[in-house]
C-alpha positions in Angstrom: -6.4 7.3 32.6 -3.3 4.9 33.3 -1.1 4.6 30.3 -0.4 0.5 31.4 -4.1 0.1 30.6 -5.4 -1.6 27.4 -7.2 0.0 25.3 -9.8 -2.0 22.4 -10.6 -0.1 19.6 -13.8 -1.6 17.0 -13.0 -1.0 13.8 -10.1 0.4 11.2 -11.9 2.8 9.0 -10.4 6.4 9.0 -11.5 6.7 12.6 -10.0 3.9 14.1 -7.0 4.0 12.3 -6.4 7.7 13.6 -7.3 7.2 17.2 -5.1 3.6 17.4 -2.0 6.2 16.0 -2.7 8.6 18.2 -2.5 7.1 21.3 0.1 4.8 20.3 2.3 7.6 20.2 1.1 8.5 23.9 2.1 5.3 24.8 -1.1 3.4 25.3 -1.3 -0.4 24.6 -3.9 -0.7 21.5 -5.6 -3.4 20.4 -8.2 -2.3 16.7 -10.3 -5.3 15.5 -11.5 -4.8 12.3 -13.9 -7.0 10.5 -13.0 -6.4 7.0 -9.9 -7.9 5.0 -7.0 -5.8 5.2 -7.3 -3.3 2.4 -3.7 -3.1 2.2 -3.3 -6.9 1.2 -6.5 -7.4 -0.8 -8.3 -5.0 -3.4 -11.4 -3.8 -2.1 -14.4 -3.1 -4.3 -15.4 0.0 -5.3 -18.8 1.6 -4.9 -19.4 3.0 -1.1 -16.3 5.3 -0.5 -17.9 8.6 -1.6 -14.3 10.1 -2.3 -13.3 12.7 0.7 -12.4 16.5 0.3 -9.6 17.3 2.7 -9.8 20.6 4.5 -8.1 22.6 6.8 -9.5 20.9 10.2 -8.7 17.8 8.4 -5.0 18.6 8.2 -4.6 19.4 11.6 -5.3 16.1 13.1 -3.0 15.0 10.4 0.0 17.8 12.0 -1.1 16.4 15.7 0.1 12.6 14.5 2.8 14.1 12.3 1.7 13.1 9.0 1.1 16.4 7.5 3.5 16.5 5.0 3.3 12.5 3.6 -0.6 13.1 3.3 0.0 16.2 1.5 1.5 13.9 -0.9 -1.7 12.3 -1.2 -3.7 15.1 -2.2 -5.2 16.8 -5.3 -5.3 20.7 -4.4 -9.2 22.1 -5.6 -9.6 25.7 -5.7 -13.5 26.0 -6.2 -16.2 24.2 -7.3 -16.8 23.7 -11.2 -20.7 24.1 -11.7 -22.2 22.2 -14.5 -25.4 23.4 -16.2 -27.6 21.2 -18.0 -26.2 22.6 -21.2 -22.7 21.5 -20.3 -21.8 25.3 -19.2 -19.2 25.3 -16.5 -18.4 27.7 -13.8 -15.9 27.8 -11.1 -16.6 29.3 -7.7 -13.5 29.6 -5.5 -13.7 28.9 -2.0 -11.5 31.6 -1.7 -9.8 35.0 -3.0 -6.7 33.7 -2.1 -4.4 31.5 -3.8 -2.9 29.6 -1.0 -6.4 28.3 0.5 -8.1 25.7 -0.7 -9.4 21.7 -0.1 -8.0 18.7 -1.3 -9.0 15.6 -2.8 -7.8 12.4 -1.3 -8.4 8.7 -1.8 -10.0 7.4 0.9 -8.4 4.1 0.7 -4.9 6.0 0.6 -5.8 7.7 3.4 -6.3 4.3 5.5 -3.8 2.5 4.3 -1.3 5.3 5.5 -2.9 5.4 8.8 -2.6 2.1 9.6 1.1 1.9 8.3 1.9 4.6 10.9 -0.1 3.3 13.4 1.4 -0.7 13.1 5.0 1.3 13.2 4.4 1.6 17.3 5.3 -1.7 19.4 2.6 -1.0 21.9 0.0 -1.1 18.4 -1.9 -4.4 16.8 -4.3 -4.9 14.3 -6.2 -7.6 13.7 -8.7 -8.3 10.5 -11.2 -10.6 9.4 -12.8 -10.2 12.9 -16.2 -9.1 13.5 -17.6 -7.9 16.8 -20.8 -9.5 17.7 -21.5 -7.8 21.1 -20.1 -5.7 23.6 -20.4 -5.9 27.7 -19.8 -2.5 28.7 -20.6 -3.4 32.9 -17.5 -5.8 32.5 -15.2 -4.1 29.4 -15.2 -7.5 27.6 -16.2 -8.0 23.7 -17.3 -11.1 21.7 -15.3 -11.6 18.2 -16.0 -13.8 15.3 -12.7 -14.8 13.5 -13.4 -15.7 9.9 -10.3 -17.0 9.1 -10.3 -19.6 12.1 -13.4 -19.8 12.1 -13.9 -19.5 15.8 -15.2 -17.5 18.1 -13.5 -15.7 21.1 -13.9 -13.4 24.2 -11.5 -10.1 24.2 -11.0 -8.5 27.9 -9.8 -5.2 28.0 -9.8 -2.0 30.2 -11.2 0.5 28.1 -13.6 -0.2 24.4 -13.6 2.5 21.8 -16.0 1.8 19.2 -15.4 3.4 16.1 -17.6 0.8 13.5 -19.3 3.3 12.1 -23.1 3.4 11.5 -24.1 -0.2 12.5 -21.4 0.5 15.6 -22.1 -3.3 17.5 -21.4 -1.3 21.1 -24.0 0.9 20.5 -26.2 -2.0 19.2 -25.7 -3.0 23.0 -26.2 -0.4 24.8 -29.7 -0.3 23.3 -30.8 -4.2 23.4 -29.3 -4.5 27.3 -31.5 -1.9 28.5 -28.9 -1.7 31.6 -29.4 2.6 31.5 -31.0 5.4 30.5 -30.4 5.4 26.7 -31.9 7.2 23.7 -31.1 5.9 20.2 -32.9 7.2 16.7 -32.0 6.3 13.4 -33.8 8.0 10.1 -32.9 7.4 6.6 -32.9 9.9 4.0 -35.3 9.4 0.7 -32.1 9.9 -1.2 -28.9 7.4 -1.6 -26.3 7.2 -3.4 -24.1 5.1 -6.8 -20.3 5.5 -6.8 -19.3 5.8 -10.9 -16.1 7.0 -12.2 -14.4 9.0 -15.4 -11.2 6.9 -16.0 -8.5 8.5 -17.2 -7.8 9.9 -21.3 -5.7 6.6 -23.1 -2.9 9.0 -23.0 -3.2 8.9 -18.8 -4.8 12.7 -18.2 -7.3 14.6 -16.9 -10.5 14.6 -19.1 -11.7 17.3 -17.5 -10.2 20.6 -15.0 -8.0 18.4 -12.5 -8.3 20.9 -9.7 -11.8 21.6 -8.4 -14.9 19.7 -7.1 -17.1 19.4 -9.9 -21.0 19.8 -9.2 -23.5 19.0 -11.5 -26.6 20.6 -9.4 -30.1 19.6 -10.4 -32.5 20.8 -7.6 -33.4 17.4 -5.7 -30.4 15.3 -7.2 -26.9 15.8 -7.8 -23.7 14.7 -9.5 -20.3 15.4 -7.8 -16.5 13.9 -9.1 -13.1 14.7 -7.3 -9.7 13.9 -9.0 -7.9 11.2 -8.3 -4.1 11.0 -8.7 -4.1 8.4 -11.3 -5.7 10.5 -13.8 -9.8 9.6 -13.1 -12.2 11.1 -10.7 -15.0 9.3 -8.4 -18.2 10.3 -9.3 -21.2 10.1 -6.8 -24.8 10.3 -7.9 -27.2 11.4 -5.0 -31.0 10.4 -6.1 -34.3 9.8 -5.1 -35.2 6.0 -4.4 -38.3 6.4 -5.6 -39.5 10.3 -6.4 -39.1 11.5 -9.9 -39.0 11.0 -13.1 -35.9 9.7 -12.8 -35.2 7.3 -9.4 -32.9 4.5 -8.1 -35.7 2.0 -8.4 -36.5 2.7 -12.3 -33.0 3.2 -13.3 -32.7 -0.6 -14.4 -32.2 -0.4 -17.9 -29.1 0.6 -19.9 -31.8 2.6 -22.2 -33.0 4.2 -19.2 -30.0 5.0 -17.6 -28.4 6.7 -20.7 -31.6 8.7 -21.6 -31.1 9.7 -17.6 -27.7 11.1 -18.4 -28.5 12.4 -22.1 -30.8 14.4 -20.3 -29.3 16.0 -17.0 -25.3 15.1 -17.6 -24.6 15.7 -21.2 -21.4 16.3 -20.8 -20.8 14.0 -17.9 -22.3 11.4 -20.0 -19.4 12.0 -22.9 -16.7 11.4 -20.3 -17.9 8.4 -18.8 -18.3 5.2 -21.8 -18.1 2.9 -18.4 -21.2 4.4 -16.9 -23.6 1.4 -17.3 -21.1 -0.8 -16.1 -20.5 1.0 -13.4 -23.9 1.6 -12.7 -24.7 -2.0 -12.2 -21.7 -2.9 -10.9 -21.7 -0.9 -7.9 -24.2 -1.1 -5.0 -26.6 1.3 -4.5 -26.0 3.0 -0.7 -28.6 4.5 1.7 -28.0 7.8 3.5 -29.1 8.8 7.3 -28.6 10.0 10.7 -27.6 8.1 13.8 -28.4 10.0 16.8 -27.6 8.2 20.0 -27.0 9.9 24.3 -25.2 9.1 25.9 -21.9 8.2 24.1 -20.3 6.3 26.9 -20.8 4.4 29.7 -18.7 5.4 33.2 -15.5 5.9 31.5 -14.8 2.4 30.2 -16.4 2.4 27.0 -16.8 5.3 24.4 -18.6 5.3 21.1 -16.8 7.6 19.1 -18.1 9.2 15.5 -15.7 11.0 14.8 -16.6 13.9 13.1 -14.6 13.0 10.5 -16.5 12.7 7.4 -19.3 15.0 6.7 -21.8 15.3 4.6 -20.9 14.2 1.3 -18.1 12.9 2.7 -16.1 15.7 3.5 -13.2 15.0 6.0 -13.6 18.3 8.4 -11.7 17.2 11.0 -11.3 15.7 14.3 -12.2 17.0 17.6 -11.0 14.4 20.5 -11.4 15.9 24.7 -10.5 13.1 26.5 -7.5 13.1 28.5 -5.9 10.0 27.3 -5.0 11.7 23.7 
């Protein structure tokens, strides 16, 4: 690949913001179209972040764009995972017998935001937001943008289109309607999603509960998780059922309901969170599923890339890129 060639990347989630770093420090000209504000500039609602745990193939992309030590700075070290019963019994289970190995907790958002700082730092770099893609033609390398803030709508030509827009990727939207080649696509969503809630920080600014491990709250088909955050509160994703159970995202509407939900399987959860029916019905309610798609590109000129970034449960495991280019 010819380092004078343009290079379109869709979207500037954790992905894109990576990748446009990446191969602005091999000298590529990069172009990342996001259609979201800039999180830097504008606060961005909670409620579909599902908060990341960092691990060791997660750090080495970070070493390969040099970042190792300011993410580190980011990062909540967590030895184990803190079990909760439904008696409010903890247990910790390290990952691992030795001190010096463990996962982090980072803010997604701080994550970004630190990506795209790095990545703008390259001349040969720009980012653009507020611009939706509404289709891509992959026979001529050219993609359709919506600008919201002018309102109008414009053609971007490029050599080579990365998509990296996530779930609902608009390239691999066309690659399906356009029928132009042989190209499988499934999509299945689980019977579970997911609420983003959140134990703020003590009035004195701490920890209300162990700082340093991923705490679990296991209940068979359903689940509580929370991962420190370095202002004092944790995230806290509930995984449920949106319809099985006694207990189910379509029958949680009531503040009654909800707190006789928690009284019941998160006692002590319950006593740490006084926001939770806020929260609750604050934040949206997320669905969960697989994408499976073949092929991923089409002759070289445009690549959709998921990352396998974030895993289940939003995990960051890492980053495994074989193309040339990077």
């Amino acid at each position: 690949m010819n380092k004078q060639q343009n290079i379109l990347i869709i979207g500037a989630g954790l992905c894109g913001s990576l990748l446009a770093l990446r191969l602005g420090q091999r000298g590529y000209h990069v172009t990342v179209m996001e259609k979201r504000p800039d999180l830097r500039k504008v606060e961005i609602s909670a409620g579909r972040s599902i908060n990341l745990a960092f691990s060791d193939r997660g750090n080495k992309a970070m070493k390969l764009v040099g970042l190792e030590t300011k993410v580190k700075a980011l990062c909540i070290p967590m030895n184990g995972r803190m079990i909760h019963d439904k008696e409010g019994n903890t247990f910790l289970s390290n990952y691992s017998g030795r001190d010096f190995e463990y996962i982090n907790s980072i803010s997604r958002g701080g994550l970004n935001a630190l990506l795209l700082d790095e990545a703008e730092k390259h001349e040969n770099v720009t980012i653009h937001f507020n611009r939706k893609c509404k289709s891509v033609d992959f026979e001529k390398t050219t993609a359709l943008f919506y600008d919201y803030d002018s309102k109008t709508e414009f053609i971007e030509d490029t050599d080579v289109i990365i998509a990296t827009d996530g779930a609902g990727s608009i390239l691999r939207k066309s690659y399906y309607l356009e029928k132009k080649f042989l190209f499988s696509f499934s999509q299945e969503y689980l019977t579970h999603g997911y609420k983003e809630l959140s134990i703020l920080p003590s009035d004195s600014g701490d920890y209300k509960t162990y700082k340093n491990a991923l705490h679990i709250w296991p209940r068979g088909s359903f689940m509580l998780i929370a991962l420190p955050n370095l202002d004092g509160s944790f995230t806290v994703t509930l995984f449920l059922s949106f319809d099985d159970g006694d207990y189910n995202f379509n029958n949680l509407t009531t503040q009654e309901k909800i707190i006789d939900f928690f009284k019941k399987e998160f006692p002590d959860a319950l006593d740490l969170m006084p926001n939770l029916v806020e929260d609750f019905f604050k934040n949206p309610t997320s669905p969960l599923g697989t994408v499976k798609c073949s092929p991923w590109h089409y002759q070289n000129k445009t690549i959709l890339l998921v990352l396998p970034l974030v895993s289940k449960f939003g995990q960051i495991i890492g980053i495994t890129l074989k193309f040339d280019f990077l």
